[in-house]
C-alpha positions as a printed NumPy array, in Angstrom:
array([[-29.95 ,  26.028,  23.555],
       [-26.813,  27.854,  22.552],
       [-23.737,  28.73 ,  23.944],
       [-23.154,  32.637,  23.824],
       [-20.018,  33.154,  25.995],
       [-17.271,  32.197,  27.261],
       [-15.325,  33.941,  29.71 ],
       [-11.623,  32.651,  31.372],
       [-10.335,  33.729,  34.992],
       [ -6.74 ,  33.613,  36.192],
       [ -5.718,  34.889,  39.725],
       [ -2.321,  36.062,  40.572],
       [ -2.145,  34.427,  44.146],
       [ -3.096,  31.154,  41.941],
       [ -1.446,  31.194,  38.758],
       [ -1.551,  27.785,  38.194],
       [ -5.215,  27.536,  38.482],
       [ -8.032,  28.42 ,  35.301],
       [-11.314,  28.567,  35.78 ],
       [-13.976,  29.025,  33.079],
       [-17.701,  30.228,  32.865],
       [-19.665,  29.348,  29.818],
       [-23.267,  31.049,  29.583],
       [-26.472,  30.239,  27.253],
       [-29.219,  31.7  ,  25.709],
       [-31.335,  30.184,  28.124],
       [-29.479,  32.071,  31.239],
       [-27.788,  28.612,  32.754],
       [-24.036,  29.373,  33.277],
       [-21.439,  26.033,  33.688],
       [-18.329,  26.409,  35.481],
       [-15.579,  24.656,  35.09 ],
       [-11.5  ,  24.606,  36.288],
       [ -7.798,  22.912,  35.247],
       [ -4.828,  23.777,  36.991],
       [ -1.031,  23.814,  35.529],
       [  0.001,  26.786,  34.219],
       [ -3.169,  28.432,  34.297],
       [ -2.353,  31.73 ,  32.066],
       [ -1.468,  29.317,  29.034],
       [ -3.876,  27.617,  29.322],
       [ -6.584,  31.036,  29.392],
       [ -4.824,  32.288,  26.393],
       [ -5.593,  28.68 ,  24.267],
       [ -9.196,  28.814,  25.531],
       [ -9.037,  32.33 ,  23.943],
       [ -7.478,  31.618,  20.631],
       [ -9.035,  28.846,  19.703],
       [-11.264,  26.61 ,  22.279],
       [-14.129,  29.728,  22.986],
       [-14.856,  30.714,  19.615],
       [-14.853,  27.089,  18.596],
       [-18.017,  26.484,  21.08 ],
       [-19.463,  29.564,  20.792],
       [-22.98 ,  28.914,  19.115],
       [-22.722,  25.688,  19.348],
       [-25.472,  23.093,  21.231],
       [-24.095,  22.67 ,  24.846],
       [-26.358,  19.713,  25.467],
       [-24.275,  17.577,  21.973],
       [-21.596,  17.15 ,  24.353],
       [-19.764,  14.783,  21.987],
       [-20.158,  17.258,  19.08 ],
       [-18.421,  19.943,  21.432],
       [-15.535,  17.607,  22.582],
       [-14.885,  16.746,  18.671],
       [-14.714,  20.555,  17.797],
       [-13.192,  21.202,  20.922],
       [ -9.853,  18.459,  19.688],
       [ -6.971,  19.866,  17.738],
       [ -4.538,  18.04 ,  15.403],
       [ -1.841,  18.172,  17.959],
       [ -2.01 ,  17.734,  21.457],
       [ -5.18 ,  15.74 ,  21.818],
       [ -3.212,  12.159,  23.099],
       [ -1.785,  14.156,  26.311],
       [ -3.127,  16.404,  29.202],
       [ -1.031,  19.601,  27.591],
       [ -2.505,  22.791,  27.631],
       [ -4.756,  21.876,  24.396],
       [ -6.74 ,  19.272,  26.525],
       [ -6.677,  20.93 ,  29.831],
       [ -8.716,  23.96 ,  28.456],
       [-10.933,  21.398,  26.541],
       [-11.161,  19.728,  30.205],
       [-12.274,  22.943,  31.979],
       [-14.795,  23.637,  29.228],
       [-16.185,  20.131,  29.463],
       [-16.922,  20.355,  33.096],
       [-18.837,  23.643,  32.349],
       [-20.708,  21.76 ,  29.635],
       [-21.668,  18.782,  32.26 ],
       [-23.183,  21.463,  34.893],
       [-25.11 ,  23.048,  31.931],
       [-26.428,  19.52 ,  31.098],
       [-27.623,  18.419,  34.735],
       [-28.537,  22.134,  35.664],
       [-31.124,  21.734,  32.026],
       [-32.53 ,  18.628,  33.565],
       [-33.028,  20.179,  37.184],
       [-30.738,  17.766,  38.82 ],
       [-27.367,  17.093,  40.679],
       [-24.88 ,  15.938,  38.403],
       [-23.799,  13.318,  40.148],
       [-27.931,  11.718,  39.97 ],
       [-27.609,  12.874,  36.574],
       [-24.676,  10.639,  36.177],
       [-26.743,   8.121,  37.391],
       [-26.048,   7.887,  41.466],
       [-27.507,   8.153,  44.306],
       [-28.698,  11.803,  45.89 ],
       [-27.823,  10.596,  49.264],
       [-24.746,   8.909,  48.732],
       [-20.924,   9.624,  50.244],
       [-18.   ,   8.278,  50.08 ],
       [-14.52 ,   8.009,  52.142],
       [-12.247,  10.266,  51.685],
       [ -8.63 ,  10.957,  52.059],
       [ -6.408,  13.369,  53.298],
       [ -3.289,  14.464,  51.071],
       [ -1.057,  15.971,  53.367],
       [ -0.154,  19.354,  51.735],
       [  0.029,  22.551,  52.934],
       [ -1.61 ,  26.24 ,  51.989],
       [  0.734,  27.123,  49.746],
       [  1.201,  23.987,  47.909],
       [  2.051,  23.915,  44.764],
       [  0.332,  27.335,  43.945],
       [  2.663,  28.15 ,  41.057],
       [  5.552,  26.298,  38.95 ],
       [  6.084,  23.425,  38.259],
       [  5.779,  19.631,  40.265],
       [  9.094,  19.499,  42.661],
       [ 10.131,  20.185,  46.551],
       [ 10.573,  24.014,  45.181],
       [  7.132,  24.505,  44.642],
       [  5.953,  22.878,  48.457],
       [  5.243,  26.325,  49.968],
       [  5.494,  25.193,  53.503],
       [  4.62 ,  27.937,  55.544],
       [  8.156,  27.529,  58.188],
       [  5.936,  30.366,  60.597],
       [  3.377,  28.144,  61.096],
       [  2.303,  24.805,  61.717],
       [ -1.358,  25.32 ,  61.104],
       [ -2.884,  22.982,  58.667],
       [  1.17 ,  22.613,  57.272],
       [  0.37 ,  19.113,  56.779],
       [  3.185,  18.341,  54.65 ],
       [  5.918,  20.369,  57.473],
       [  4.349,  18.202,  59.587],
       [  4.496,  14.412,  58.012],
       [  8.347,  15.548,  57.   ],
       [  9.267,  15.829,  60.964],
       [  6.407,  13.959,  62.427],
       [  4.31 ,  11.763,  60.633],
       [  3.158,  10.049,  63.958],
       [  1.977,  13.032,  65.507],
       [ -0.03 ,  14.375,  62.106],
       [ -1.576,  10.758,  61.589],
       [ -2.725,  10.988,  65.724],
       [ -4.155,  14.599,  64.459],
       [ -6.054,  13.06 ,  61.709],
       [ -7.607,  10.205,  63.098],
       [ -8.697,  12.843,  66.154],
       [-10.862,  14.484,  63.369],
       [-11.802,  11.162,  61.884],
       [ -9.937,  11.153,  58.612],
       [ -8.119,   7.412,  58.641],
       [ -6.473,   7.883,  54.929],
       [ -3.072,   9.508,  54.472],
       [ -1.233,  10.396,  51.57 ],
       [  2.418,  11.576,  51.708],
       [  5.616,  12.123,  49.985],
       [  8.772,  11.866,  51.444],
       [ 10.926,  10.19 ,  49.004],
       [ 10.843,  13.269,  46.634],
       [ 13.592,  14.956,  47.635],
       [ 15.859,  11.967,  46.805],
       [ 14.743,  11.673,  43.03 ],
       [ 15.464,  14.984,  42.458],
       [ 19.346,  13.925,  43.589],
       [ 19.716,  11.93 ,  40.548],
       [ 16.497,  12.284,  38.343],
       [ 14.95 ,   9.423,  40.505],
       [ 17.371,   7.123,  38.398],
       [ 18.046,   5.352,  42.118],
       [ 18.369,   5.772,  45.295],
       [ 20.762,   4.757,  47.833],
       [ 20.266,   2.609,  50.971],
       [ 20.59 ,   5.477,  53.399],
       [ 18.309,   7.898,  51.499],
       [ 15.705,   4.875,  51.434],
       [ 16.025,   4.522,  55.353],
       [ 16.283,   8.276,  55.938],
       [ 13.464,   8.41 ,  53.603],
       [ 10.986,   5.352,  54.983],
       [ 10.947,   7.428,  58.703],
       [  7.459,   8.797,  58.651],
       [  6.359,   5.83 ,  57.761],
       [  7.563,   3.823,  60.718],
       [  6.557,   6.821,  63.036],
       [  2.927,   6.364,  61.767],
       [  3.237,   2.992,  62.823],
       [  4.802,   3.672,  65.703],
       [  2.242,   5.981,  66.712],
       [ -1.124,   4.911,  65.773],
       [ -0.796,   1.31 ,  64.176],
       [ -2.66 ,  -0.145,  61.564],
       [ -5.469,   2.104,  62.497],
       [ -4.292,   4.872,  59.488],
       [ -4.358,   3.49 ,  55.769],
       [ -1.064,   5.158,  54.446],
       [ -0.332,   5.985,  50.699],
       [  3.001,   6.467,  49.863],
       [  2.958,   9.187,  46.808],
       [  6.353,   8.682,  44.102],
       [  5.241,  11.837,  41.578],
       [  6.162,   9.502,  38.321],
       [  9.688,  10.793,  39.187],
       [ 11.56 ,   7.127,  39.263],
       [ 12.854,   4.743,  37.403],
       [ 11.785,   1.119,  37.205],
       [ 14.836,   0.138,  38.967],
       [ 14.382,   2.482,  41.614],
       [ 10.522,   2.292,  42.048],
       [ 11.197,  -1.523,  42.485],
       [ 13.532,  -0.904,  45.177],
       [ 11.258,   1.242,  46.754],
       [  8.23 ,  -0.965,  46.539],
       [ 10.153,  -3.925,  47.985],
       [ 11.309,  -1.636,  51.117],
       [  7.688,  -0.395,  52.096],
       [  6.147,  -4.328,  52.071],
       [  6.471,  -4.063,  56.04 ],
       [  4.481,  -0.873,  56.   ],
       [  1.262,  -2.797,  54.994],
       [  0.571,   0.707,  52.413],
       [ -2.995,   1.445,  51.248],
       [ -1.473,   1.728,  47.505],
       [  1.556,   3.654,  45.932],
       [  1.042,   5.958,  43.292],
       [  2.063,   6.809,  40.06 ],
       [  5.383,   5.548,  40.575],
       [  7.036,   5.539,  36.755],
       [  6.486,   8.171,  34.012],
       [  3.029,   7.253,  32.29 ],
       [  4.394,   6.358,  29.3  ],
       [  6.21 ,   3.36 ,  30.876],
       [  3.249,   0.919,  30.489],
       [  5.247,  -2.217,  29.54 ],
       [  7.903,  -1.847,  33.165],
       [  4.916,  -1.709,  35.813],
       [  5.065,  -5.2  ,  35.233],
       [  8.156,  -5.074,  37.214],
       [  6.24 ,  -3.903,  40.201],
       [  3.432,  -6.315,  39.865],
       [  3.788,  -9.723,  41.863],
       [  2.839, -11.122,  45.576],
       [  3.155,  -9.31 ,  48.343],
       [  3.97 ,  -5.828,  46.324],
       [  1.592,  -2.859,  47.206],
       [ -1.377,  -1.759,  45.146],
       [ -0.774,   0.61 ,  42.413],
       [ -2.822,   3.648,  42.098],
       [ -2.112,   5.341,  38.694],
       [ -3.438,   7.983,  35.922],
       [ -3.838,  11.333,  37.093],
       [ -1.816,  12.534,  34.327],
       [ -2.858,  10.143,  31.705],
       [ -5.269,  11.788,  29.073],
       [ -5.478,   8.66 ,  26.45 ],
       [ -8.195,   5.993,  26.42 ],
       [ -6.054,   3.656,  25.031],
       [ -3.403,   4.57 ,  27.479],
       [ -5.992,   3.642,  30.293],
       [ -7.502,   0.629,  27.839],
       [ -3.75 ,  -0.996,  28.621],
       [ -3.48 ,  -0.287,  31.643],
       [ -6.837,  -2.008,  32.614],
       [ -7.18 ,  -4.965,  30.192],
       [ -3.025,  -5.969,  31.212],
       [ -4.04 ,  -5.195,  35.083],
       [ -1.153,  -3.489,  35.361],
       [ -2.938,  -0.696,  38.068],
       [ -5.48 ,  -1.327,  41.044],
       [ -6.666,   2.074,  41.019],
       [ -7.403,   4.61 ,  38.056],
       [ -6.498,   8.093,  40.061],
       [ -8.325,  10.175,  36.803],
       [ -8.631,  13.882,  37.155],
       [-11.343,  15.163,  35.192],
       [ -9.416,  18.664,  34.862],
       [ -6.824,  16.755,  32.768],
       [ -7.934,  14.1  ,  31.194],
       [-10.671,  15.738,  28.841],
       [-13.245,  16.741,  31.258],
       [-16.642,  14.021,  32.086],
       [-16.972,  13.078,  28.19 ],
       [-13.42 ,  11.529,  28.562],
       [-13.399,  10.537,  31.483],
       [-16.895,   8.323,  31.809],
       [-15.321,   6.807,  28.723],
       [-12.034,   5.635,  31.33 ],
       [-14.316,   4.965,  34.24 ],
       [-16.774,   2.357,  31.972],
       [-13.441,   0.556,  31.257],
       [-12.569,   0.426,  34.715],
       [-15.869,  -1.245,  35.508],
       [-15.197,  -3.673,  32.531],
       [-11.861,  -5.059,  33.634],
       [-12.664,  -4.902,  37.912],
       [-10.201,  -1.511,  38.712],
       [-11.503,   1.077,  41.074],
       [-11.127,   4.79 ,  40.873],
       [-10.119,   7.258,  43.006],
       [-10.67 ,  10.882,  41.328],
       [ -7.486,  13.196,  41.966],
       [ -8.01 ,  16.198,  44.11 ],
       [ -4.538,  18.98 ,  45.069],
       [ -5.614,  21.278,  42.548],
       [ -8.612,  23.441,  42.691],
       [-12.145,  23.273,  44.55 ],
       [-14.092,  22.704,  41.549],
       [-11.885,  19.689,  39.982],
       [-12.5  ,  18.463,  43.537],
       [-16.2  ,  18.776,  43.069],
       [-16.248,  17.12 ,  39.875],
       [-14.239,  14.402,  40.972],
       [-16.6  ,  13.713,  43.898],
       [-19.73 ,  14.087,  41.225],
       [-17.819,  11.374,  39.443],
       [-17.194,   9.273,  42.685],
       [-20.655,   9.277,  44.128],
       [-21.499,   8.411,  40.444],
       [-19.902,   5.081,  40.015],
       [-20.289,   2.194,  42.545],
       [-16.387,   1.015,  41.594],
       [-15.104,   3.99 ,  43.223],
       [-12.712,   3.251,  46.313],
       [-12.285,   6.707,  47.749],
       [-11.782,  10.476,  47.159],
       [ -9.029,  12.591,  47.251],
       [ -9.069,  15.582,  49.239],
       [ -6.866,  17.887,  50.755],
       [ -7.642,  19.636,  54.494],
       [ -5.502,  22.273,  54.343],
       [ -7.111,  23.647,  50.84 ],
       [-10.373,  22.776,  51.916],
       [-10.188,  25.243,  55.497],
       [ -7.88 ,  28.334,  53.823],
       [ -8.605,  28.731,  50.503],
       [-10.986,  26.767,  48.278],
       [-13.898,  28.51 ,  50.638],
       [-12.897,  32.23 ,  49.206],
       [-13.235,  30.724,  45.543],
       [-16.363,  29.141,  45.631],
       [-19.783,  29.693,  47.149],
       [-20.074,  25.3  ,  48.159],
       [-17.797,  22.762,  49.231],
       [-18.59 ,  19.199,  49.718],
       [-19.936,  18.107,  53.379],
       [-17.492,  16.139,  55.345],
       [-18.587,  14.082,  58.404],
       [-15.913,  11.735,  60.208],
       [-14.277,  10.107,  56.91 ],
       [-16.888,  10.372,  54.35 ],
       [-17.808,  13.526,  51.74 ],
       [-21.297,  14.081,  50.481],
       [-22.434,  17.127,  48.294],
       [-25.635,  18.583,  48.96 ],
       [-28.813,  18.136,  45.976],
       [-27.915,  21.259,  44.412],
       [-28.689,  21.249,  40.981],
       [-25.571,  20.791,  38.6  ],
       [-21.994,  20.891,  40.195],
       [-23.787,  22.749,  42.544],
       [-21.142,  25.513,  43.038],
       [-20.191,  28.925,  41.324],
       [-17.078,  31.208,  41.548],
       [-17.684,  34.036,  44.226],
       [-18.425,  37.532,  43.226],
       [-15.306,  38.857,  45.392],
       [-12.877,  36.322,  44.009],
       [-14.071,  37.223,  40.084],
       [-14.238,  41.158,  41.163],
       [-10.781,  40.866,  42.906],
       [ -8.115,  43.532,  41.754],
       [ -5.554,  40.372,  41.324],
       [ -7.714,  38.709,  38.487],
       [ -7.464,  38.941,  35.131],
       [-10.678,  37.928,  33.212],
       [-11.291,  37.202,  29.689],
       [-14.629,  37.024,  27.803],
       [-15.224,  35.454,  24.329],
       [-18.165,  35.286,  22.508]])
């Protein structure tokens, strides 16, 4: 088998999404998606990443990822490895769609296995373009349909009551944010932490211990600060706080390791194996929050998750991106029996990942399944590649 083509798509309503098609001789096609500055990402898959593949044996998936690395940019999840991450995925659905099978039982799980799931409480327009800050929230101030972050900013109580209604008893939420980007999240003052700590007591307040609650810090503090924080939510009883120093920080999460401190979910951003190798042997995390669109794609990434199993940390693939990182991730989850529980995100899930792709995942109460499709088990929609508002490159 050979790879003959590779083709990128970038929409304007989503410019921070990419998604890629990669076709064979033998008529299988593999999709795959990153997100972050989606155009730049297109135009390295186009230089350099396509005609690298092109040709080559999609089924020597280590062969690929080796052509696929370049002599700068390999150690991070820039734009070199997020187009090498997008192409990987593709390469993972050609693999399971040549051996007739889901890839998650290709990965070695179960066919009818789910898995709890989250809800990160974004809205519609979250995040659809820039870059990560309060700008770039795209609350919809018309309407409080699905504006799941509107509504945790002026009444967490009331959203969590919503949630557990539907069944969902995992929340993820943000509201500290605003106060980092006062001071570059070098510290925060007692009254912003009070002002800030409000949707968490409402939750409380409102529905008890019956809603896990993750508290969500963006990598934007300092040490200092993030130990502040992490002593003021102890009474909160939080399901885990995530990444909450820069990445690079390994050696000060020791600072926010001790009794009584919350969990620490980390590593959406990280794109090293010997980043994650430290993190895990030093049990410095409690949950490895990988996202296959930015950490390399599956060949990577089974590489973090083994280590994970090694050292006892559980994973928790990212989601807030793109339908078909959120279907990898969930391959991944239903792949590995360490996995805790999957990210999702209900207002992407009802609006707009349903006009990209032709499956989404199955949710009943609070658990996610996929269905035995073969591969990923999803392509990219005829209308959303034939849309006026997409530009589409092919390379081969």
């Amino acid at each position: 088998m050979k790879i003959t083509e590779v083709r990128t798509y970038n929409h304007d309503e989503f410019l921070n999404l990419i998604q890629v098609e990669v076709m064979t001789d033998e008529g299988i096609t593999g999709t795959g998606e990153s997100y972050y500055f989606g155009n730049s990402v297109a135009a390295f898959i186009q230089e350099f990443l396509g005609p690298a593949i092109v040709g080559e044996n999609p089924l020597n998936q280590e062969a690929l990822a080796e052509k696929m690395h370049t002599y700068v940019g390999y150690n991070g999840s820039g734009i070199e490895t997020r187009g090498r991450s997008a192409i990987d995925i593709a390469i993972w659905d050609i693999k399971a769609k040549a051996a007739n099978k889901p890839l998650y039982e290709y990965l070695g799980g179960k066919h009818n296995q789910d898995i709890r799931f989250y809800n990160t409480c974004a809205g519609r327009g979250y995040m659809r373009k820039s870059n990560q800050s309060s700008k770039s929230w795209g609350i919809d101030q018309n309407s409080d349909d699905l504006e799941d972050l509107k509504a945790f900013l002026t009444d967490a109580g009331a959203l969590a009551e919503n949630l557990l209604s539907e069944g969902v008893t995992g929340m993820k939420i943000w509201p500290l944010d605003v106060y980092a980007e006062k001071n570059n999240g070098q510290d925060i003052s007692d009254d912003d932490l009070n002002e800030g700590l409000t949707p968490f007591r409402k939750i409380r307040e409102r529905v008890g211990n019956k809603m896990d609650i993750m508290l969500e810090l963006h990598a934007l503090w300092s040490p200092t600060a993030a130990k502040k924080i992490f002593d003021a939510v102890k009474e909160f009883d939080l399901f885990w706080v995530e990444d909450p120093i820069y990445p690079d920080l390994v050696d000060e999460l020791s600072v926010l390791r001790g009794s009584g401190m919350p969990r620490i979910a980390h590593g959406e951003t990280v794109a090293s194996l010997t980043r994650v190798n430290q993190l895990c042997d030093r049990g410095l995390i409690d949950v490895l929050t990988l996202d296959l669109g930015w950490c390399g794609g599956f060949t990577q990434g089974l590489k973090m998750v083994e280590k994970t199993k090694q050292t006892g940390i559980q994973i928790a693939p990212h989601d807030c991106t793109g339908p078909i990182g959120l279907i990898a991730g969930l391959h991944l989850s239903l792949a590995s029996e360490n996995a805790l529980i999957q990210e999702t995100v209900r207002a992407s899930l009802r609006t707009w990942y349903p006009h990209v792709v032709t499956d989404l995942p199955i949710i009943s109460g609070n658990k996610i399944s996929l269905s035995q499709q073969v591969g990923l088990g999803v392509s990219l929609k005829k209308e959303f590649i034939q849309s006026p508002q997409m530009k589409s490159t092919k390379i081969s």
